[in-house]
C-alpha positions as CSV (number, residue, x, y, z in Angstrom):
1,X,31.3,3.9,36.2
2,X,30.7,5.2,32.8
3,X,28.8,8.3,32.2
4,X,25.7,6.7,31.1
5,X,25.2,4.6,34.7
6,X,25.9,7.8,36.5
7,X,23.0,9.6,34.8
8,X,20.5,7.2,35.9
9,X,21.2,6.2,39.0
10,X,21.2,10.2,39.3
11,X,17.5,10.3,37.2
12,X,16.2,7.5,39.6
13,X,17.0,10.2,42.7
14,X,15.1,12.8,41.2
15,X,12.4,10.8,41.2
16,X,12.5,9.8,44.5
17,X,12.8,12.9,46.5
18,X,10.4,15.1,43.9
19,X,7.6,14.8,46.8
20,X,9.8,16.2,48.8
21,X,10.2,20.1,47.8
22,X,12.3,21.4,50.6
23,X,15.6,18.7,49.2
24,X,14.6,19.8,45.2
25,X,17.6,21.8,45.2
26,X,20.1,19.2,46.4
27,X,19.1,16.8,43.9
28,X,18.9,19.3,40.4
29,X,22.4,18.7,39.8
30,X,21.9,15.1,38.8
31,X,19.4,16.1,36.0
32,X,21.0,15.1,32.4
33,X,20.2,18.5,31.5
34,X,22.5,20.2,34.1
35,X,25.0,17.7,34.4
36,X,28.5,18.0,33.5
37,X,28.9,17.4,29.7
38,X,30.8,14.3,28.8
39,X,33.7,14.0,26.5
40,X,32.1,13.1,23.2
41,X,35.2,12.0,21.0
42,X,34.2,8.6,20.6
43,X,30.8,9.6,19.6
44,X,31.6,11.9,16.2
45,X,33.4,11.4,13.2
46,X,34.9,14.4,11.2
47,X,35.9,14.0,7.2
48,X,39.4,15.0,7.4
49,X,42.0,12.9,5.7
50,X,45.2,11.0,6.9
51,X,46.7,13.9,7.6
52,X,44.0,16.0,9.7
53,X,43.4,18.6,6.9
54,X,39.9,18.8,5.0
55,X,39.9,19.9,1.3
56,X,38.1,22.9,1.3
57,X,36.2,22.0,-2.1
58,X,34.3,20.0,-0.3
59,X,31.9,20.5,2.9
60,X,33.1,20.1,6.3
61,X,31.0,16.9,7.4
62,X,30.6,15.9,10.9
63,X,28.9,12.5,12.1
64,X,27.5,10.5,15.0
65,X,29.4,6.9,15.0
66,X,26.2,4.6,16.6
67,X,22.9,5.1,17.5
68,X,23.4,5.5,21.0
69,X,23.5,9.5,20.5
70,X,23.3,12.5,18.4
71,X,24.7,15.6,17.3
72,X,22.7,18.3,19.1
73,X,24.4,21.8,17.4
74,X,27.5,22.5,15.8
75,X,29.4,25.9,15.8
76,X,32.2,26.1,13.2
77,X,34.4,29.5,13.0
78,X,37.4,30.3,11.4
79,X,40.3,32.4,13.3
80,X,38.9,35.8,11.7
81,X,35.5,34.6,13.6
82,X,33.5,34.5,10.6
83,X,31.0,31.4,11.0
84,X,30.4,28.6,9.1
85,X,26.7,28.1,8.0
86,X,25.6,24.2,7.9
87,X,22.8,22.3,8.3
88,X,21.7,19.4,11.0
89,X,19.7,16.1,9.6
90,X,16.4,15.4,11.6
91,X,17.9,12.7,13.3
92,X,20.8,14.7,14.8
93,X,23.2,12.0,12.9
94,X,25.3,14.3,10.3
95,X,25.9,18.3,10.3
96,X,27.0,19.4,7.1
97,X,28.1,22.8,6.2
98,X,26.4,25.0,3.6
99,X,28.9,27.6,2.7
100,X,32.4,27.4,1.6
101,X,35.3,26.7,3.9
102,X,38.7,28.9,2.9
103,X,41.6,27.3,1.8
104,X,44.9,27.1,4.5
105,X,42.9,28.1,6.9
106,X,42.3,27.0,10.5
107,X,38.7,25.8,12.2
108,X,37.4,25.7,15.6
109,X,34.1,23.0,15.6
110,X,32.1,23.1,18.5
111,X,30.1,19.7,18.6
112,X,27.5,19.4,21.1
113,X,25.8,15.6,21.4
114,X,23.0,13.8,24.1
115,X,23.4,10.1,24.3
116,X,20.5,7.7,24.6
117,X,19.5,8.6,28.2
118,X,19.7,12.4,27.2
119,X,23.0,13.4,29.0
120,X,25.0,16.0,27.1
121,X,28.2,16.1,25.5
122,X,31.2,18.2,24.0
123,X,33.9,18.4,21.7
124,X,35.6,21.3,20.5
125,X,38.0,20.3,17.5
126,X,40.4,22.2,15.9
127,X,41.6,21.0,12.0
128,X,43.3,22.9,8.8
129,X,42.4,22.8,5.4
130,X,44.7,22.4,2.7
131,X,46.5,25.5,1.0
132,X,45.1,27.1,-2.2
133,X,46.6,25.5,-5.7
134,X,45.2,28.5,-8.0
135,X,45.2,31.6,-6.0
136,X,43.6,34.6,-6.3
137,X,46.1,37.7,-5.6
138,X,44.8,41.3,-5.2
139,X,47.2,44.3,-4.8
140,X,46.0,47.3,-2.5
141,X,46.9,50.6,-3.7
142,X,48.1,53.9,-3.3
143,X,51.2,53.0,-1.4
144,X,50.7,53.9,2.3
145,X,51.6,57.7,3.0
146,X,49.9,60.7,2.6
147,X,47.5,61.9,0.1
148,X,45.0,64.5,-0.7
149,X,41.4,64.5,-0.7
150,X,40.5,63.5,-4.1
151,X,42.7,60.0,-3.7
152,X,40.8,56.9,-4.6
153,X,41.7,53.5,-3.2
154,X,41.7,50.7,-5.9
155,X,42.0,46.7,-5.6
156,X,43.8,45.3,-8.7
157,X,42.9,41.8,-8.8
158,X,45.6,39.1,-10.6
159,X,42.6,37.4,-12.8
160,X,39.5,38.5,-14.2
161,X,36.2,38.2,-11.7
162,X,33.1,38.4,-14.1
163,X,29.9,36.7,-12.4
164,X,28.0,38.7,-10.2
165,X,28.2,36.0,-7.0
166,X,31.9,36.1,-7.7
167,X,32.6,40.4,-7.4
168,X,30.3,40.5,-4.5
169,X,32.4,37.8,-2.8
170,X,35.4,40.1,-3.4
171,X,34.2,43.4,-2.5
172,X,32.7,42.3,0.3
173,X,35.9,40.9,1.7
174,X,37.6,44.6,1.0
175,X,37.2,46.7,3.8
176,X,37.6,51.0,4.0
177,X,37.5,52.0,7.3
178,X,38.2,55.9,8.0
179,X,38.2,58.4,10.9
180,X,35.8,60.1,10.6
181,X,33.6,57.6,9.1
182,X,32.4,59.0,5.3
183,X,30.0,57.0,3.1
184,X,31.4,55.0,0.3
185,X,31.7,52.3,-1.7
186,X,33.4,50.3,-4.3
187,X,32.9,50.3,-7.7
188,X,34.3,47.8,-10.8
189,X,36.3,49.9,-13.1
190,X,36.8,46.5,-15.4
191,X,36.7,42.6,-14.5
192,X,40.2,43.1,-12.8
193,X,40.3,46.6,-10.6
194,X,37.8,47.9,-8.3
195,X,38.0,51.7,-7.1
196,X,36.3,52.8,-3.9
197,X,35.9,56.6,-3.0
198,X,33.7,58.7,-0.7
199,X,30.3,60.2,-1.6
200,X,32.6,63.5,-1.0
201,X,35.5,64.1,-0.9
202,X,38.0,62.9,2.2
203,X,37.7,65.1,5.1
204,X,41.0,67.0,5.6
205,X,43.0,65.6,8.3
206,X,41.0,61.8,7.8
207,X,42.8,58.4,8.0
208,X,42.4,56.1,6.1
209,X,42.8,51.9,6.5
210,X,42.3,49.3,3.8
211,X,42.6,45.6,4.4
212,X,41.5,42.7,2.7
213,X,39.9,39.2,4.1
214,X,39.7,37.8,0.8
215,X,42.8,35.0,1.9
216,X,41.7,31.4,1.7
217,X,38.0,32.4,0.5
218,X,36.7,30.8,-2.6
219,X,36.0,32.6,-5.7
220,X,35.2,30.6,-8.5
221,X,37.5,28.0,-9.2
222,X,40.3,30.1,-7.4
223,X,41.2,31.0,-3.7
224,X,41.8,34.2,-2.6
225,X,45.8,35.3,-1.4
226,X,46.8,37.5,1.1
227,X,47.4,41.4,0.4
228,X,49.1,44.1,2.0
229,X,47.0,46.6,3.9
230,X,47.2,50.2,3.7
231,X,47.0,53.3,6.1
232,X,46.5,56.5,4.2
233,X,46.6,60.2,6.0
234,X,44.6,63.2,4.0
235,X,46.1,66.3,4.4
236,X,44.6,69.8,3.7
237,X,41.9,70.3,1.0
238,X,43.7,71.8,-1.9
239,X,42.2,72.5,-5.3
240,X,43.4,73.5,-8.4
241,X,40.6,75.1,-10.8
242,X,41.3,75.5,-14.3
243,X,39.4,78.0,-15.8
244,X,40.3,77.9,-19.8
245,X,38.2,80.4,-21.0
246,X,39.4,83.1,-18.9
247,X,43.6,81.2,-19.0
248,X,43.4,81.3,-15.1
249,X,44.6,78.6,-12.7
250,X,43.0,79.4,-8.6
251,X,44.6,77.3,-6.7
252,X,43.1,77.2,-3.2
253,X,43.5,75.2,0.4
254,X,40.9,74.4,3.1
255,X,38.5,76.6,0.9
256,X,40.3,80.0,0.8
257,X,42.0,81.4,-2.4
258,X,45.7,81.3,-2.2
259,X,46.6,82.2,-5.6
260,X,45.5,82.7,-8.9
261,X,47.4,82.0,-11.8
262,X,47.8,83.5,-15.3
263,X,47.9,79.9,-17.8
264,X,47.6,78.7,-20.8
265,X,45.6,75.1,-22.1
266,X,45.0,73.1,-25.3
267,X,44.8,74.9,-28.3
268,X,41.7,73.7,-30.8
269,X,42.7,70.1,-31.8
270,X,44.5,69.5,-28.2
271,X,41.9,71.0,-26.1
272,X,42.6,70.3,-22.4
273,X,40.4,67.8,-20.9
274,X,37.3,69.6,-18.7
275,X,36.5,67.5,-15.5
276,X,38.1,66.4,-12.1
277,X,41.3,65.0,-12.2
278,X,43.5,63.3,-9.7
279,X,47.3,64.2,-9.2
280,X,48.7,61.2,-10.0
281,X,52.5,62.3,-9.8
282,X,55.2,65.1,-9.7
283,X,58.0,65.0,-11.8
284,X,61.0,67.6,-11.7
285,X,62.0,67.1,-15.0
286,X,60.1,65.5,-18.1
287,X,61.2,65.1,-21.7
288,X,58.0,66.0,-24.0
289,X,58.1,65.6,-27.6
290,X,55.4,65.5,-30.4
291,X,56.1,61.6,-31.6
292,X,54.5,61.1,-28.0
293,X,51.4,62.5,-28.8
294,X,51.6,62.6,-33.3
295,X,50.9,65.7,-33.4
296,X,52.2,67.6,-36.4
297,X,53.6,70.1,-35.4
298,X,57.2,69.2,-34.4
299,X,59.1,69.7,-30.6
300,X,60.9,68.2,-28.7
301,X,61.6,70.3,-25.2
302,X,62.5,70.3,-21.7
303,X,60.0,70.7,-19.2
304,X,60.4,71.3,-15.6
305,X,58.3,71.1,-12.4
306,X,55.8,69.4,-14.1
307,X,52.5,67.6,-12.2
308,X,50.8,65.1,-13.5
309,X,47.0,64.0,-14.1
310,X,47.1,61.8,-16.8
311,X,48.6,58.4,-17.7
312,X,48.4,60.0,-21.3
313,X,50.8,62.7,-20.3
314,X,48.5,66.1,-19.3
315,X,50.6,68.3,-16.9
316,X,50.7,71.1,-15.1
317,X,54.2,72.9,-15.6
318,X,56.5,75.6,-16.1
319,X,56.5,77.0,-19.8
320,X,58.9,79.6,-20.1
321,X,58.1,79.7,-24.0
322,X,54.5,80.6,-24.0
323,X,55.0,83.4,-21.2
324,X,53.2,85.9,-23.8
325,X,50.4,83.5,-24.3
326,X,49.9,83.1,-20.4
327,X,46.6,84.6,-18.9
328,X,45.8,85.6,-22.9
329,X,45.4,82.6,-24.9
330,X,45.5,78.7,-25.4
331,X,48.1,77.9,-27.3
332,X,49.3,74.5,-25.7
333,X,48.9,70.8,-27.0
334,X,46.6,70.0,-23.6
335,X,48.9,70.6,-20.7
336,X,48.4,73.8,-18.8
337,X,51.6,76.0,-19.1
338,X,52.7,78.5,-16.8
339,X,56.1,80.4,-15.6
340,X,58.8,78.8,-14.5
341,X,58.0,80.4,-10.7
342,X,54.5,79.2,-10.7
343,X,55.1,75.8,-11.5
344,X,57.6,75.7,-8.6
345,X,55.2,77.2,-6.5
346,X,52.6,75.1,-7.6
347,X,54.6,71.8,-7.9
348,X,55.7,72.2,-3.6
349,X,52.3,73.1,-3.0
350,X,50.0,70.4,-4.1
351,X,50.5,66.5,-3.4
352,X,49.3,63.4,-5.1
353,X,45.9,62.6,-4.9
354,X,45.0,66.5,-4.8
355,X,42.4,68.0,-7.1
356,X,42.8,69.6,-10.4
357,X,39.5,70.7,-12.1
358,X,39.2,71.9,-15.6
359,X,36.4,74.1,-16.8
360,X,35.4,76.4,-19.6
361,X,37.3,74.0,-22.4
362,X,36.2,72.7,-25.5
363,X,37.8,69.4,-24.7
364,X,35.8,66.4,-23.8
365,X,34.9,65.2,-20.7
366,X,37.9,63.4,-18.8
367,X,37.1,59.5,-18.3
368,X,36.3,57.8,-15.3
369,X,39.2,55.2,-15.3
370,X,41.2,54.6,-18.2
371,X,43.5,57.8,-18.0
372,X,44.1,58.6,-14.7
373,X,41.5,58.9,-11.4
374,X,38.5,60.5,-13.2
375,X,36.6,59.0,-10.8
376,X,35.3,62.4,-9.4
377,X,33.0,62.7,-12.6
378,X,31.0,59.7,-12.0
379,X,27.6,60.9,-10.3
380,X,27.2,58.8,-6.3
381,X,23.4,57.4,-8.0
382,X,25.9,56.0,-11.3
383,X,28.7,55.1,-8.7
384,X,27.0,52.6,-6.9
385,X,25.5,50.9,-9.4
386,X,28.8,49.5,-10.3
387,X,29.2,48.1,-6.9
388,X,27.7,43.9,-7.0
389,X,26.8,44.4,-3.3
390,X,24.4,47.4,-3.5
391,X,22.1,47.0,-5.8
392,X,22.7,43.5,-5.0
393,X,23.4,41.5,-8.5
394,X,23.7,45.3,-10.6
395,X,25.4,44.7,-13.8
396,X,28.7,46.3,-14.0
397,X,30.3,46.9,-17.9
398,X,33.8,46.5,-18.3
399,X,35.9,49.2,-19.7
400,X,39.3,48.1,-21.2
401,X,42.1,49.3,-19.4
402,X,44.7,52.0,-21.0
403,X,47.1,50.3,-23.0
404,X,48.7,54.4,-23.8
405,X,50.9,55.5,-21.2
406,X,53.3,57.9,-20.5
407,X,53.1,60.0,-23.6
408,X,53.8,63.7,-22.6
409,X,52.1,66.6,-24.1
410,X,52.5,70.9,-23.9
């Protein structure tokens, strides 16, 4: 007996016995309504090709074969869980989805149809689409480890994203999650790299994870590819303030002083940057000479224990030659000198992403993100209005990345 016979010789009973109220019960379970659903394969069509996998240009369609039924709802969802929006004609007879479907990715469709006599039915149908030609490729960074509080995370993408739809696709599909939970937010440093930092700095002892679900989803004419996440630890809260005018360095941790010491910046003409920086890396031993930097007066020297917060080449490091100059006057081409013993001190005390902060110079202001993480002198209000998700569509101007690296100064 086919499903359809079996629903109305189970209608015609309802009918019967409805006078009756005390035998209601025994006869609800042949209602079409709470009857078992059918198996409705041979009622729906899907658009996948020969080879069961729908091209994700184009939207996942799903249609009734006769006009003995219709589709009722569909639930698409990908194995993530995200749903698929779509649309349902009038008539029940097509479901179409509205919003893009990711490329190699797999789909479970939930398809529920009535026939003619109002019985329902199910199919749940799992398909692929097919892989990604042009992809998309975005490289998570710091390397996973530990880092200080001033560490920002960035996204480098491997094409340019420039529309507004288009970043907030991407950002949205980056996710920061940290314990404890800080505000923050991502902002676009140019048309390839997004940064993302906390209103505030980390909170010492924080973790930090960073994943990205852009794989498979459309962005323009490209797909995006998988990255590698990222789990970051924040150690103590150390900072390093320079003060120029008075040639000090205070270096303290958690809050509480733990030195201070006597230093020398940038001379006029190769005054020291003021601002936040970021410690981007220690080096033991650099080679600093003045073709680096053209300046005009010549040397060419060994420098030891030398920190780094600049692509440009500004250090922190030991400068046994200006030891008279120390704690009295600037005398340097931009890096902060010091004695040899301070710099050792000072290069196994900090880590990267710590926080070195210059004041009192008559340098400029360091940038946000073409020498180094200057993101710290961005305002929160300025921050977020390079983000494409809040403000919603905010215009974000693109700043040219730093071609100059790795030239050391003293």
């Amino acid at each position: 007996m086919s499903h359809t016979s079996r629903i109305r010789t189970a209608a015609g009973c309802a009918l019967l016995i409805a006078p009756l109220a005390i035998f209601a019960g025994a006869c609800d379970d042949g209602h079409p309504l709470s009857a078992t659903p059918y198996d409705a394969a041979d009622q729906i069509a899907f658009n996948a090709d020969d080879g069961g996998k729908i091209d994700p240009d184009k939207p996942l369609e799903i249609s009734a074969k006769d006009d003995d039924g219709r589709i009722t709802d569909v639930t698409a969802t990908d194995a993530a869980g995200r749903y698929v929006r779509g649309e349902l004609s009038a008539d029940g007879t097509r479901w179409r989805s509205t919003s893009p479907l990711a490329a190699g990715a797999h789909y479970t469709v939930r398809v529920s149809t009535e026939d003619e006599d109002g019985a329902p039915g199910r199919r749940t149908v799992g398909f692929d689409t097919k892989p990604a030609g042009k992809l998309l490729k975005v490289t998570l960074g710091p390397d996973s480890g530990e880092y200080g509080v001033g560490q920002p995370i960035t996204a480098e993408l491997s094409h340019s994203v420039k529309s507004p739809e288009e970043r907030a696709t991407v950002e949205r599909a980056l996710k920061v999650d940290s314990q404890p939970h800080v505000e923050g937010g991502w902002t676009w440093a140019n048309n390839k790299t997004l940064h993302f930092r906390p209103r505030e700095y980390w909170p010492a002892g924080a973790t930090v994870e960073v994943h990205s679900r852009l794989d498979g989803i459309k962005v323009g004419k490209r797909y995006g590819g998988s990255a590698k996440p990222l789990k970051l630890t924040i150690g103590d809260r150390v900072e390093a303030i320079t003060d120029a005018g008075a040639h000090t360095l205070t270096v303290k941790r958690n809050g509480k002083v733990i030195r201070t010491i006597p230093v020398t910046t940038g001379k006029p003409g190769y005054d020291t940057r003021n601002g936040v920086k970021v410690i981007l890396a220690k080096e033991s031993f650099v080679r600093m000479t003045s073709a680096s930097i053209g300046a005009a007066d010549f040397y060419d020297l060994p420098v030891y224990w030398a920190t780094r917060v600049t692509w440009s080449g500004e250090y922190l490091h030991a400068a046994p030659w200006s030891t008279g100059s120390q704690g009295a006057a600037n005398v340097s081409h931009g890096c902060t000198g010091m004695s040899t013993e301070a710099a050792k001190w000072f290069f196994d005390t900090v880590k990267v992403g710590d926080i070195v902060q210059v004041v009192g110079s008559n340098g400029d202001m360091m940038t946000p993100f073409d020498n180094g993480f200057g993101d710290w002198n961005v305002d929160w209000a300025k921050w977020r209005k390079g983000s494409a998700v809040v403000p919603a569509g905010s215009h974000v101007d693109s700043t040219p990345a730093d071609s100059a690296r790795l030239r050391p100064s003293v």
